[in-house]
C-alpha positions as CSV (number, residue, x, y, z in Angstrom):
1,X,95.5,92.7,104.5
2,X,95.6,92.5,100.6
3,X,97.6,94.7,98.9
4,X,97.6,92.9,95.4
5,X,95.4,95.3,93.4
6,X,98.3,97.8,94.8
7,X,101.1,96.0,94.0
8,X,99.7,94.8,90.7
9,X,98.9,98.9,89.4
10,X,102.4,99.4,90.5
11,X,103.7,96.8,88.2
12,X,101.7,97.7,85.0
13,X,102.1,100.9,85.2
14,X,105.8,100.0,85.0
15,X,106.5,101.8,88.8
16,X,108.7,101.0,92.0
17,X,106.9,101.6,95.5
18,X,106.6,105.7,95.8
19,X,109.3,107.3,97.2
20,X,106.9,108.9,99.0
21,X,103.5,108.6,100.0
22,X,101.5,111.7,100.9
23,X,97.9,111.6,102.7
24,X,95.9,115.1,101.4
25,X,93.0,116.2,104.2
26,X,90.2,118.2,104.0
27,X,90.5,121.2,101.5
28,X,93.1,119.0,99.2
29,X,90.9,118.2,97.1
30,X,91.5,120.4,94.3
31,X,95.1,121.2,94.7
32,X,96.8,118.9,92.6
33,X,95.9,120.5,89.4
34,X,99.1,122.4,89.1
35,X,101.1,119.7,90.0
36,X,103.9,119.8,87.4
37,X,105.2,116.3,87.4
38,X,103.5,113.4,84.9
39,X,100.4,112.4,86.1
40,X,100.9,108.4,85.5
41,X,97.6,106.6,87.1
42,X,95.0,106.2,89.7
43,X,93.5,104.1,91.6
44,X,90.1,104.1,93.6
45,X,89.9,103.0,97.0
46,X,86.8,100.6,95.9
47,X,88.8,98.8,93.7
48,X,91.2,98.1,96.5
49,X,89.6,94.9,98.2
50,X,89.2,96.0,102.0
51,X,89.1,99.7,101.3
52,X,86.0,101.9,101.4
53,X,84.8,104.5,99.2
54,X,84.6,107.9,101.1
55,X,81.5,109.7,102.4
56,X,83.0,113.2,103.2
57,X,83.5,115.9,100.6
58,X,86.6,117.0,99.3
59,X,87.6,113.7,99.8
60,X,88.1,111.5,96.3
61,X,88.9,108.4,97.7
62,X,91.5,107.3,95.6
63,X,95.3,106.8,94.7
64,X,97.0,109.4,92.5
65,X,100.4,108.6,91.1
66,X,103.0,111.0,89.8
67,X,106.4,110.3,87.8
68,X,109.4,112.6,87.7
69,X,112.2,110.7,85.8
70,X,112.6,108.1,88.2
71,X,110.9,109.3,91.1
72,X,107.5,108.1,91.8
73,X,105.1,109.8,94.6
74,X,101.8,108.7,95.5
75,X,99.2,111.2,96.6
76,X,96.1,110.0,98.9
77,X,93.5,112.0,97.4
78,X,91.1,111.7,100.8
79,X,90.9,109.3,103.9
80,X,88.8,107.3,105.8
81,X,87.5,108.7,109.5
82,X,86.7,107.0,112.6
83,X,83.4,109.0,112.4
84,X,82.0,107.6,109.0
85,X,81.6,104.4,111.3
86,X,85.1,102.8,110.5
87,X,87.1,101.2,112.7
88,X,90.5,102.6,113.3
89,X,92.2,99.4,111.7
90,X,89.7,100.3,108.8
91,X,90.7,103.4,108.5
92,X,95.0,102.7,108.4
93,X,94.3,100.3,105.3
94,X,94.8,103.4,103.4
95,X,98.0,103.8,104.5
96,X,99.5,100.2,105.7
97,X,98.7,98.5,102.1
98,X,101.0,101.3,100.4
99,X,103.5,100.4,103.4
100,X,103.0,96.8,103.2
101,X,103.4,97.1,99.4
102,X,106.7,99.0,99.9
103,X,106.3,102.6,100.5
104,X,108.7,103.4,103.7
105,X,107.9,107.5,104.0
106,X,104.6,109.3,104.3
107,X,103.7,112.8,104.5
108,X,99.9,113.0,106.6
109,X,98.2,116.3,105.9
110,X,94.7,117.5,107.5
111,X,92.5,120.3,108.2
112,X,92.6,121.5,111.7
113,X,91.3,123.9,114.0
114,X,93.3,126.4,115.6
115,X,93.2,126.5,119.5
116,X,94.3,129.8,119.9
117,X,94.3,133.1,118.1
118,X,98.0,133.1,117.3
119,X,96.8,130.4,114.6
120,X,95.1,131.7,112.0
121,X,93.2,130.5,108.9
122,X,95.7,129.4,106.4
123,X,98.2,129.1,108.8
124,X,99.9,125.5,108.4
125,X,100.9,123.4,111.7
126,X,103.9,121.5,111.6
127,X,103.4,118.6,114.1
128,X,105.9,118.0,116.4
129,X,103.7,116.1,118.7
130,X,100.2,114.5,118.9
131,X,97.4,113.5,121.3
132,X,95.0,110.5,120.9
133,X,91.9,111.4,122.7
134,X,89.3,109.5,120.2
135,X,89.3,106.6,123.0
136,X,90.6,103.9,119.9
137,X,93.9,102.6,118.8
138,X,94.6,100.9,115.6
139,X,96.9,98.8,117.5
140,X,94.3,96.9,120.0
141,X,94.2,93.2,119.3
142,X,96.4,90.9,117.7
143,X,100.1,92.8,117.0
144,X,99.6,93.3,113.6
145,X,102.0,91.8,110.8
146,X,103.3,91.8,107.7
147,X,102.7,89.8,104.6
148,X,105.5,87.3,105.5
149,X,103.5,86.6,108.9
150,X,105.8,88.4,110.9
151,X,105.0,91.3,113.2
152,X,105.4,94.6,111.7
153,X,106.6,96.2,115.4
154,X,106.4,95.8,118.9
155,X,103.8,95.2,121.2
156,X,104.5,98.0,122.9
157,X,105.9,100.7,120.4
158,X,107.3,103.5,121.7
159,X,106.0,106.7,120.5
160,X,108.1,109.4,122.1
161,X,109.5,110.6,118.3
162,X,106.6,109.7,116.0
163,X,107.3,113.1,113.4
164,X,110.7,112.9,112.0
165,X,112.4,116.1,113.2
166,X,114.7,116.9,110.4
167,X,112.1,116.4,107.9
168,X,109.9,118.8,109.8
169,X,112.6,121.8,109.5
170,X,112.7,120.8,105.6
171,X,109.0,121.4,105.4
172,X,109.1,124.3,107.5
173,X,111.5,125.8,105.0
174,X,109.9,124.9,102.1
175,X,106.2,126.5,103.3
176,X,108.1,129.8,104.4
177,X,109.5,129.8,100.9
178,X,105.9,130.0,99.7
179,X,104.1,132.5,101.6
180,X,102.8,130.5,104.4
181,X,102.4,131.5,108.2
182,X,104.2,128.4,109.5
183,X,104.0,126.9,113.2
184,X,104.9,123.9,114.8
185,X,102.6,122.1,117.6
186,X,100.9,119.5,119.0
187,X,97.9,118.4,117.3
188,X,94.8,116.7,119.1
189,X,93.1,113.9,117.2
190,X,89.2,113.3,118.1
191,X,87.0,111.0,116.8
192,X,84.2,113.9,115.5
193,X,81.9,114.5,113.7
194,X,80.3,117.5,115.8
195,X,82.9,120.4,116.0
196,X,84.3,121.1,119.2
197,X,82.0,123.3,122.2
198,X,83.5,126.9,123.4
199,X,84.5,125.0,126.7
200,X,86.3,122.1,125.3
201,X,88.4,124.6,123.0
202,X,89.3,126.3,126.1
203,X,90.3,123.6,127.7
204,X,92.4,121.7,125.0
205,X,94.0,125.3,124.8
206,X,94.5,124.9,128.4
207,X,96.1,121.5,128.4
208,X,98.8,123.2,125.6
209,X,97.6,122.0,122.9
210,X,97.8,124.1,119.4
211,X,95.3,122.6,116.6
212,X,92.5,119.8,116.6
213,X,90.9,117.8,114.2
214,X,89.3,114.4,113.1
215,X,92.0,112.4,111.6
216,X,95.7,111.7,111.3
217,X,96.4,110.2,114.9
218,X,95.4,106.6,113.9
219,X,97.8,107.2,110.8
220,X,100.6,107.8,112.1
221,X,100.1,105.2,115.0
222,X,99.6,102.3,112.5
223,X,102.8,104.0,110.6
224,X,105.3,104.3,113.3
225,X,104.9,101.0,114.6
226,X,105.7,99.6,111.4
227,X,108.7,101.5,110.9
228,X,107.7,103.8,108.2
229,X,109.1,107.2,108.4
230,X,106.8,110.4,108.4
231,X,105.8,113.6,108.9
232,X,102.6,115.8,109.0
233,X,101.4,119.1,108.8
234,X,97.6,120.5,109.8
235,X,96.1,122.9,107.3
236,X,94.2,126.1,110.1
237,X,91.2,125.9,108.4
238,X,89.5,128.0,111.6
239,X,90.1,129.4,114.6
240,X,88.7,126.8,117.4
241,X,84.9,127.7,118.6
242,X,84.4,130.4,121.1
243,X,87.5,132.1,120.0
244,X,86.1,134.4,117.7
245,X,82.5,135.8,119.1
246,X,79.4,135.0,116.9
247,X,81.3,132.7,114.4
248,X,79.7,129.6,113.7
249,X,81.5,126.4,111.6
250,X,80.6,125.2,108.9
251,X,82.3,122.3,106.8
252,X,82.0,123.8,103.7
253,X,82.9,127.0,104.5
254,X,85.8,125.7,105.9
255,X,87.3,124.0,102.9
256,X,86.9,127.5,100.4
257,X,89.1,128.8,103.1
258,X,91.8,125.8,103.1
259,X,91.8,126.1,98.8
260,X,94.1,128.6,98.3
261,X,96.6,127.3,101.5
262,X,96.2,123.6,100.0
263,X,98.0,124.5,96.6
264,X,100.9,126.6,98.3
265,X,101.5,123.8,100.9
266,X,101.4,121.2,97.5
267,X,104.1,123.5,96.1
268,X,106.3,123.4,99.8
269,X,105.5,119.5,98.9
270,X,107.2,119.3,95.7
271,X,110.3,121.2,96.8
272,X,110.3,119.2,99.9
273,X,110.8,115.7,97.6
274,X,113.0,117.7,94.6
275,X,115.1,118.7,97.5
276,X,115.8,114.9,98.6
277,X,114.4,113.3,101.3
């Protein structure tokens, strides 16, 4: 994987790897605009050789970078899906070329449906837990490795503490502090694009499961293997189909209502790195 482009914006722009590197979902898309630190650069994802350019809305495609004395963090402004028709190794470029280039924490954020009536829109998730039903792995084939040739984990990684658990009670803190409904779950990761049916909602609920959505799983697989250190959070963008009688989804809709969550969970963001990692 080439991560020169990366490593060379990062040079002549004057920066050191991120401090942290923070993936923003679905309904993201807007809420950097109050962001009070210096805004110091971007960087597409197709000018990133092995990166694609996005096909969903709401979803940029690109690298923002933001300077606070001598703190640097990196905000993914969109991802790839499994669902465009990428592969899941396709889809972790995003992430693995900042964390080949350096970057050792990550913050994954998504849109999710809620799969029960306790969560409602707005609501944010804190995951605690995940659940790869998309049938992929980013891991299958070759281990993968690093830019020195050896491999970045072990064949067989273990995944029993993916979401770091003291980070997750800094975030929670931080989205309490503004104004957020704040949970903490187990998320479902499918591969999409159709929303879920009334029965499968019911049964996901069933299985214990709290939120579902199209993204994030691959992530964090990719991540953890590596080493990196992360955490995520889902966005309730809607209550899970069936739920509520006669509503119907509608992508959309769905990111007006994530809006004005997305710039209170960017605030809980900012505290969370002023704070210290």
């Amino acid at each position: 994987m080439k991560t020169a482009v990366y490593q060379e914006f990062l040079q002549s722009h004057g920066l050191a790897p991120p401090s942290l590197h923070v993936v923003l979902g679905s309904g993201f898309g807007t809420a950097l605009s109050a962001f009070p630190w210096e805004k110091v650069g971007e960087l597409s994802f197709a000018s990133v050789p092995g990166l694609h350019a996005s096909t969903v809305p709401d979803h940029a495609g690109k690298y923002s970078f933001y300077r606070k004395g001598n703190q640097v963090v990196s905000f993914q402004m969109g991802r790839l899906h499994g669902y465009e028709g990428h592969a899941p190794d396709e889809v972790t470029r995003t992430v693995m070329i900042p964390r080949l280039a350096g970057v050792k924490n990550f913050l994954l954020t998504n849109a999710a449906g809620g799969l029960s009536l306790a969560y409602q829109s707005g609501d944010v998730m804190l995951l605690r837990d995940h659940v790869n039903l998309t049938g992929m792995n980013p891991l299958r084939g070759p281990n993968p490795r690093g830019l020195d040739g050896a491999e970045l984990g072990p064949r067989f990684p273990d995944m029993s503490r993916v979401y770091d658990a003291r980070w997750r009670a800094q975030l929670h803190k931080a989205c309490l502090q503004q104004g957020l409904r704040v949970h903490e779950g187990v998320y479902l990761g499918i591969l999409g694009p159709s929303f879920e049916t009334p029965a499968e909602v019911q049964l996901f609920s069933s299985w214990g499961l709290h939120a579902v959505g199209m993204s994030t799983v691959w992530e964090a697989i990719a991540l953890k293997h590596s080493g990196a250190r992360l955490a995520a959070l889902s966005l309730i963008s809607n209550p899970g189909a069936g739920l509520v009688a006669g509503t119907a989804l509608d992508h959309l809709e769905i990111l007006e209502t994530c809006r004005a969550s997305a710039t209170r969970i960017v605030g809980a963001i900012q505290s969370f790195v002023e704070e210290g990692l």
